[in-house]
C-alpha positions as CSV (number, residue, x, y, z in Angstrom):
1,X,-5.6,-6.0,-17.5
2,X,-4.5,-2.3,-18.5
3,X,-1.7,-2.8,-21.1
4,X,1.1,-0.3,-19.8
5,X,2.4,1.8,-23.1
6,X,5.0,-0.6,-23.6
7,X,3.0,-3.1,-23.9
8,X,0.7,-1.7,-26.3
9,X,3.5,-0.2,-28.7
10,X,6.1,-2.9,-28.1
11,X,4.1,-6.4,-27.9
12,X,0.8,-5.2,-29.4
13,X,1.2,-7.6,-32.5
14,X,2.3,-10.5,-30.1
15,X,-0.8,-9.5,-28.2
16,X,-3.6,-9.1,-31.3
17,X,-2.2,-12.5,-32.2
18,X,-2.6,-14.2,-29.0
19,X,-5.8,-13.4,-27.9
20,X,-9.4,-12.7,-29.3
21,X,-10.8,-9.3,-29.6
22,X,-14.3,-8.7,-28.4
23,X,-16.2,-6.2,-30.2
24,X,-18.6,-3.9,-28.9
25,X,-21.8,-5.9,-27.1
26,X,-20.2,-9.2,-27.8
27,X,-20.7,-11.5,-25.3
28,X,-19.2,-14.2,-23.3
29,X,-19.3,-16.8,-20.4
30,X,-17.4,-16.3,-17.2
31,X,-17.3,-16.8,-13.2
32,X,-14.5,-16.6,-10.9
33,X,-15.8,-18.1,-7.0
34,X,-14.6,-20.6,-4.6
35,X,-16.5,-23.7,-6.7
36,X,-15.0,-23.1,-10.3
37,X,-12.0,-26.2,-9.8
38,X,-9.3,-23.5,-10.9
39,X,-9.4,-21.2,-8.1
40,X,-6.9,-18.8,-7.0
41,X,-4.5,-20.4,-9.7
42,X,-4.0,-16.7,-11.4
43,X,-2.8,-15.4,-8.1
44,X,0.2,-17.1,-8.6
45,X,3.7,-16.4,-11.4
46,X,2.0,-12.5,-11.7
47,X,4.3,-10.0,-13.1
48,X,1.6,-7.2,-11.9
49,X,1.8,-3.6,-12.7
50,X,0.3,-1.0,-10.9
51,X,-1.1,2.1,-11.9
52,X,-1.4,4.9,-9.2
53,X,-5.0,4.4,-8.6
54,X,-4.2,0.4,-7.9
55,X,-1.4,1.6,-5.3
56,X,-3.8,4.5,-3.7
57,X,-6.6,1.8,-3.4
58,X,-4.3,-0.5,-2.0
59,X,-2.4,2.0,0.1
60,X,-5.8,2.3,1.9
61,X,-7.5,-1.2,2.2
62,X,-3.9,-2.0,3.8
63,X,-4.3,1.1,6.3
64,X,-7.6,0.1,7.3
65,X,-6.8,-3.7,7.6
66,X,-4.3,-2.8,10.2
67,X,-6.2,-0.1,11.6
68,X,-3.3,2.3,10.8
69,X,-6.3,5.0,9.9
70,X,-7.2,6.2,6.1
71,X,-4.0,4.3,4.8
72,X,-0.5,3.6,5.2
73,X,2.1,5.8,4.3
74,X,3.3,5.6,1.0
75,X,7.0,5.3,1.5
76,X,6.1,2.0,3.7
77,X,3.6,0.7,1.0
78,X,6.8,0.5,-1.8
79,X,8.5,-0.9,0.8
80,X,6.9,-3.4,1.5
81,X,4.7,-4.5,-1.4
82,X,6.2,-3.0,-4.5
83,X,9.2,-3.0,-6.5
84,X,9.7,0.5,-8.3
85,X,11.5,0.4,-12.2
86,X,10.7,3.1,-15.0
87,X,9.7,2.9,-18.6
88,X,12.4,2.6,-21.1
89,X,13.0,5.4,-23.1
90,X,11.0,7.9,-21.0
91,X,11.8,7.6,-17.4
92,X,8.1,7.5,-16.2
93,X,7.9,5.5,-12.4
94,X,6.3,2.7,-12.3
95,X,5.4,0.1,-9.4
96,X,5.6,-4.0,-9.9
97,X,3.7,-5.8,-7.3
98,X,6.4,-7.3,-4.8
99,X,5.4,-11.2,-5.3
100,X,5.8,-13.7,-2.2
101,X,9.2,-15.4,-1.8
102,X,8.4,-18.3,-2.7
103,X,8.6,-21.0,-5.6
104,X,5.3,-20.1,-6.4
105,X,5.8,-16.3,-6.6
106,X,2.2,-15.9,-5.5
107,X,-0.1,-12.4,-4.3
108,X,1.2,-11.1,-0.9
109,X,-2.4,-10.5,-0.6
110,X,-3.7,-13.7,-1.4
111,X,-4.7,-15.8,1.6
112,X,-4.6,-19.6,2.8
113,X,-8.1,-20.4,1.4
114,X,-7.2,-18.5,-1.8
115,X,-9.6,-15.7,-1.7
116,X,-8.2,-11.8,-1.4
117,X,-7.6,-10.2,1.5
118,X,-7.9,-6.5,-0.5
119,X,-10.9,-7.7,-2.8
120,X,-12.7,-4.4,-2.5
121,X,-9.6,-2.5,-3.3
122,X,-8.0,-5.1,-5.9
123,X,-5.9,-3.7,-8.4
124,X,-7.6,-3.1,-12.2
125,X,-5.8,-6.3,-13.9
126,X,-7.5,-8.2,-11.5
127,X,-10.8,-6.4,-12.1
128,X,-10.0,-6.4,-15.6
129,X,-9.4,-10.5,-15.6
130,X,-10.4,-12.7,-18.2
131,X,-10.3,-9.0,-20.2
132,X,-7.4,-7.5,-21.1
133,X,-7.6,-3.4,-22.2
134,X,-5.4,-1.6,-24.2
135,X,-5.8,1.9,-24.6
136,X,-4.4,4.7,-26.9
137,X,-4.8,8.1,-27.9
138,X,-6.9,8.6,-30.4
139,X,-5.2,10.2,-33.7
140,X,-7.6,12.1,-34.5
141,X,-8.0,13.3,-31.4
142,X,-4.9,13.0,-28.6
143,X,-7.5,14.3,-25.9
144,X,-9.6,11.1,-26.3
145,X,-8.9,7.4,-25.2
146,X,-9.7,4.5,-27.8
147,X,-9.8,1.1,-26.6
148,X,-9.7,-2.2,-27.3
149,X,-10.8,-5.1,-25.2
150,X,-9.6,-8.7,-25.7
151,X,-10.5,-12.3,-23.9
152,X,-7.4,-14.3,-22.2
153,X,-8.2,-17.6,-22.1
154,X,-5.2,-19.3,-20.2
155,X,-5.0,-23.1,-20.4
156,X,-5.7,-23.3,-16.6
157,X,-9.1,-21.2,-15.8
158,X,-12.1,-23.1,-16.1
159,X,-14.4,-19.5,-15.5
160,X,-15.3,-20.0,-19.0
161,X,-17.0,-23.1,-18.4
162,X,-20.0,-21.2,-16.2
163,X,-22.9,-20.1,-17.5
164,X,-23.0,-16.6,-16.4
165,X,-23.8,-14.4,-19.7
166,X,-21.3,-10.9,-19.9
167,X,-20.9,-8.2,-22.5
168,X,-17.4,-5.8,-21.8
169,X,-20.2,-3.3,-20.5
170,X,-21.6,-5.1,-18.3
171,X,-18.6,-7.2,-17.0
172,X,-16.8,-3.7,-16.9
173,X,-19.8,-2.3,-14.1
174,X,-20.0,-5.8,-12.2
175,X,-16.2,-5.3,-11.4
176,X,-16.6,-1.5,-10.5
177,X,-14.0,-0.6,-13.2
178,X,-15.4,3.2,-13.8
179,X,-12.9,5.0,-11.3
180,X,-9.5,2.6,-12.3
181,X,-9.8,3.1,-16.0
182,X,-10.6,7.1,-15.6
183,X,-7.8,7.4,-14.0
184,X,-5.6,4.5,-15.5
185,X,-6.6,6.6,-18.9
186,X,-5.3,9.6,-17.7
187,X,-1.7,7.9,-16.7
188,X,-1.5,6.4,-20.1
189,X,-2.4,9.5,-22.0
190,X,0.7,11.0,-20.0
191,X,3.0,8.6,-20.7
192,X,2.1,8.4,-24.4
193,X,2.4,12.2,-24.4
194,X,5.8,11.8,-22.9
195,X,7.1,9.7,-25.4
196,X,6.1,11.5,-28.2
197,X,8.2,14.3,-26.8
198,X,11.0,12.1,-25.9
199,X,10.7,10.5,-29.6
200,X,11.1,14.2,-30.6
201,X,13.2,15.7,-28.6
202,X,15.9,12.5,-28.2
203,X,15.6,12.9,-24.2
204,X,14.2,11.1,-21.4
205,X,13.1,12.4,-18.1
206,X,16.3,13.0,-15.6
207,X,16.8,11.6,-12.2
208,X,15.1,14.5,-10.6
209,X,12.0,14.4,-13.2
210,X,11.7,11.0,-12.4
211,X,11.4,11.7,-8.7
212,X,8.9,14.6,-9.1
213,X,7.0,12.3,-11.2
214,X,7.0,9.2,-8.6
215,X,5.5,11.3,-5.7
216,X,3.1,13.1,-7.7
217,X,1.5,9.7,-9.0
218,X,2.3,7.2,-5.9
219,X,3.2,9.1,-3.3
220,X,-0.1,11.9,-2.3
221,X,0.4,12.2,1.3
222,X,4.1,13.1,0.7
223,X,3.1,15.3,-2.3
224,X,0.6,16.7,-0.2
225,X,3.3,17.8,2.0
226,X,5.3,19.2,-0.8
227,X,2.7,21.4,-2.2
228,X,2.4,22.9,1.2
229,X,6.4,23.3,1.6
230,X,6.9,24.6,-2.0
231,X,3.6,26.4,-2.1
232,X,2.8,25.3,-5.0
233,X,-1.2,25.9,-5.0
234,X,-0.7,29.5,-4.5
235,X,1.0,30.0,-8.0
236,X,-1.3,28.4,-10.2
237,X,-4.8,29.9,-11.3
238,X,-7.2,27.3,-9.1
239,X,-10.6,28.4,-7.0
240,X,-10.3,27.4,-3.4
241,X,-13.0,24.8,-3.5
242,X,-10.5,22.5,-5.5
243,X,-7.3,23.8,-3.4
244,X,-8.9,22.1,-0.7
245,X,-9.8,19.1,-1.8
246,X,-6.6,17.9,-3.1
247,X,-4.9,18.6,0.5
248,X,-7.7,16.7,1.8
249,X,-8.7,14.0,-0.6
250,X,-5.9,11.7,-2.5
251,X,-8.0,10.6,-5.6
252,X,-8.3,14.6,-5.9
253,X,-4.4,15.3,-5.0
254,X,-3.8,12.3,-8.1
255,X,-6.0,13.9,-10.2
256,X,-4.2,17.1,-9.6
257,X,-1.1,15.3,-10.2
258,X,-1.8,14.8,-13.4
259,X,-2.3,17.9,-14.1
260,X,1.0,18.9,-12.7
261,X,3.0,16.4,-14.6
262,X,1.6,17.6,-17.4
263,X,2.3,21.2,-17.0
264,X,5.6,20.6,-15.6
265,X,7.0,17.9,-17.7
266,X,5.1,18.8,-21.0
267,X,5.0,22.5,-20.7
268,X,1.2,22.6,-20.9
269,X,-2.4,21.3,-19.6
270,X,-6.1,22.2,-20.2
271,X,-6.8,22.1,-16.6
272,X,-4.4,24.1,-14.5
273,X,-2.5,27.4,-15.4
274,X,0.4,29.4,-13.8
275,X,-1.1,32.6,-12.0
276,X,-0.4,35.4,-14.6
């Protein structure tokens, strides 16, 4: 799992002293399948975050499930799958899975036999799972990422028991992880950034920040429509090639709203500048 920057600032000693870090190329045993006698258990009792890639991923294995086209809208998506709360002490959005109503409190998305119904578009803890990743930015360097990677043996999962051989590389390739942390990076670098500002400055994003900030990251076909109404593109200093492609591509319209967070909420970015 991604540790949100709560997580990594406020539990990070209860963390470190829970679970074992791997270093780099150290290896371990794991499997998660239909034969391992724990199965489907850590579907159940999740308090799951998700980052705006896991909702955009999820947003569109939905759509296509229910053949509603590319995806389903985002305003229906919170609805009905997510619960939305913010980050103390700086305001940022974030979505909780919305659990089944039941005792168990398991996966809307997990089915009768146990096995995922969104598999191909699972959300980065799950990919992440037995890992757990915490990120930071890097002192020496704010514009780069250090990370550290950790095992989570839970009493119940008997993966650990199989004999397939993994290092964090390679465990990190087999669950197609490349895309979600890029972009799960990218989210935590802005949140980080925004709490060194609110640390500074003694203020938290308002009401209306908060907003802007929840349909830039989890809401791209209704920030799509925003850009067009507030013509927002044709202000800032962008070719036309990448215009384009973040009206018609929502991993590009994300990444661009990043970038606009960042200008707007932190006064500057390296990638997109106001039209002088």
């Amino acid at each position: 799992m991604t540790q949100s920057p709560e997580q990594t600032t406020d539990k990070s000693q209860q963390f470190l002293d829970n679970h074992e870090e791997l270093a780099p190329g150290q290896g371990f045993r794991f499997a998660c399948h239909p034969g391992v006698p724990c199965f489907g258990a850590c579907c159940s009792a999740l308090n799951l975050m998700l980052t705006p890639y896991d909702a955009l991923r999820l947003r569109r294995a939905l759509g296509q499930s229910t053949n509603m086209g590319t995806s389903m809208s985002s305003r229906q998506f919170v609805r009905e799958y997510a619960d939305m709360t913010t980050m103390p002490g700086i305001g940022l959005p974030l979505l909780q899975l919305h659990m089944q109503d039941t005792s168990a409190k398991r996966c809307p998305f997990s089915r009768a036999d146990f096995k995922c119904a969104v598999y191909e578009n699972r959300p980065s803890a799950c990919r992440t799972y037995p890992l757990g990743r915490a990120t930071r930015p890097s002192e020496d360097d704010p514009a780069r990422i250090e990370e550290q990677i950790f095992v989570i043996r839970e009493p119940h999962c008997r993966g650990f028991e199989q004999e397939a051989q993994w290092n964090t590389a390679s465990w990190m390739d087999d669950q197609g992880l490349a895309a979600y942390n890029a972009s799960n990076d990218r989210f935590m670098a802005l949140a980080a950034s925004l709490r060194a500002q609110a640390e500074s400055t003694g203020q938290r994003l308002g009401g209306q920040q908060t907003g802007m900030a929840g349909l830039a990251l989890y809401q791209p076909d209704d920030f799509q429509r925003f850009l067009i109404s507030a013509r927002a593109l044709e202000r800032l200093d962008m070719d036309d090639e990448r215009r384009a492609a973040v009206m018609s591509d929502e991993e590009a319209c994300l990444d661009f709203g990043f970038d606009w967070l960042e200008l707007t909420l932190l006064g500057k970015t390296d990638r997109i500048q106001p039209k002088a």
